[in-house]
Each structure stands twice: as structure tokens, then as C-alpha cells.
C-alpha positions in Angstrom: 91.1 105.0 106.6 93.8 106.9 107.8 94.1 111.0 107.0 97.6 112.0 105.8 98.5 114.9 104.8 100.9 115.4 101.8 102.2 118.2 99.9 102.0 118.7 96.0 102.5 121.5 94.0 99.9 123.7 93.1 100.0 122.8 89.4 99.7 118.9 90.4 96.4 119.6 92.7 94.7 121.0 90.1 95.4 118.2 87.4 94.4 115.8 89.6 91.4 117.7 90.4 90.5 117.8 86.9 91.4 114.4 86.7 89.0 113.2 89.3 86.3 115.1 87.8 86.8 113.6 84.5 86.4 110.0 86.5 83.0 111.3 87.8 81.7 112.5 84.3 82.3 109.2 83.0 81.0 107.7 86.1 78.4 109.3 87.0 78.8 109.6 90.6 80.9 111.3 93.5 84.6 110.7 92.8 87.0 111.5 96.1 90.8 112.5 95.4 91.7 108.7 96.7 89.5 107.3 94.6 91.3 109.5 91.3 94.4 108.2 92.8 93.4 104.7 93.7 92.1 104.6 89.8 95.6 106.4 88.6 97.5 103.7 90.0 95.6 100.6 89.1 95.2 102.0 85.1 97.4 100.9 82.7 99.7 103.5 80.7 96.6 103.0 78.0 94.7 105.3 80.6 96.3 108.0 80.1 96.0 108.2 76.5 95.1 112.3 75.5 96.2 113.6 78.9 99.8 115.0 77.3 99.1 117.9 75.7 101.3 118.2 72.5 101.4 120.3 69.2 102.2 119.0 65.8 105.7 120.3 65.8 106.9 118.2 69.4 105.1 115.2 68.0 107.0 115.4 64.5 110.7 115.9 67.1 109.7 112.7 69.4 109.2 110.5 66.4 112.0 112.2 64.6 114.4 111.3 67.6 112.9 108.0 67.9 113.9 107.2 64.4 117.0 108.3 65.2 117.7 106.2 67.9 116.4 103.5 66.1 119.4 103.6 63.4 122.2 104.2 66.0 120.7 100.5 68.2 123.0 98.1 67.7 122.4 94.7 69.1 125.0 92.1 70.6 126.1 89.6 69.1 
């Protein structure tokens, strides 16, 4: 394997810490930060289901502009 070193801001290191840990609860074993990654990238967008953290109100605005966006799409003819 070869060692790289990358930068990533200090608010991305920690979620995929806490990412990788969550791997290793469900796992049961050792989880490495290439393994959380190697996982991250090979997971489907189904994944990450209850990762975004959202109230009530931004959920009610996202389907509200969805809706929206819905009425103005227009398909050709």
C-alpha cells in the first residue's frame, strides 16, 4: 500500500472518524480510515441514509421547492 498524505478540513476528519467507527460497531472489528473510505465509495447513495442531519422545518422547504420545480418542468415536444 502506498502512504499519501492529504489534507481535509478539520470538520471532514472528524466525520469520517465517526463514520469509520460507526463501520466497526456494526462490524465488530478494527475499521482503518481506508477501509471507511474504501466502504464510502463502493456504497450506494442508500448508505448514507440518516447521515444529513435535518429539522422539520428544512425538510418541509426541500419538498416544498421540489414541488415547485415540479409544476414549472416542462417537457419537449
Amino acid at each position: 500500500m502506498v502512504t499519501k498524505a492529504i489534507k481535509i478540513s478539520e470538520e471532514n476528519y472528524h466525520w469520517l472518524i465517526h463514520y469509520a467507527a460507526d463501520i466497526q460497531k456494526e462490524s465488530n472489528k478494527p475499521v482503518s480510515i481506508d477501509a471507511a473510505l474504501t466502504t464510502l465509495r463502493s456504497s450506494s447513495i442508500a448508505h448514507l441514509r440518516g447521515t444529513w442531519k435535518m429539522g422539520d422545518q428544512e425538510a418541509e422547504k426541500i419538498i416544498s421547492d421540489i414541488h415547485k420545480g415540479w409544476k414549472n418542468w416542462k417537457l419537449s415536444a
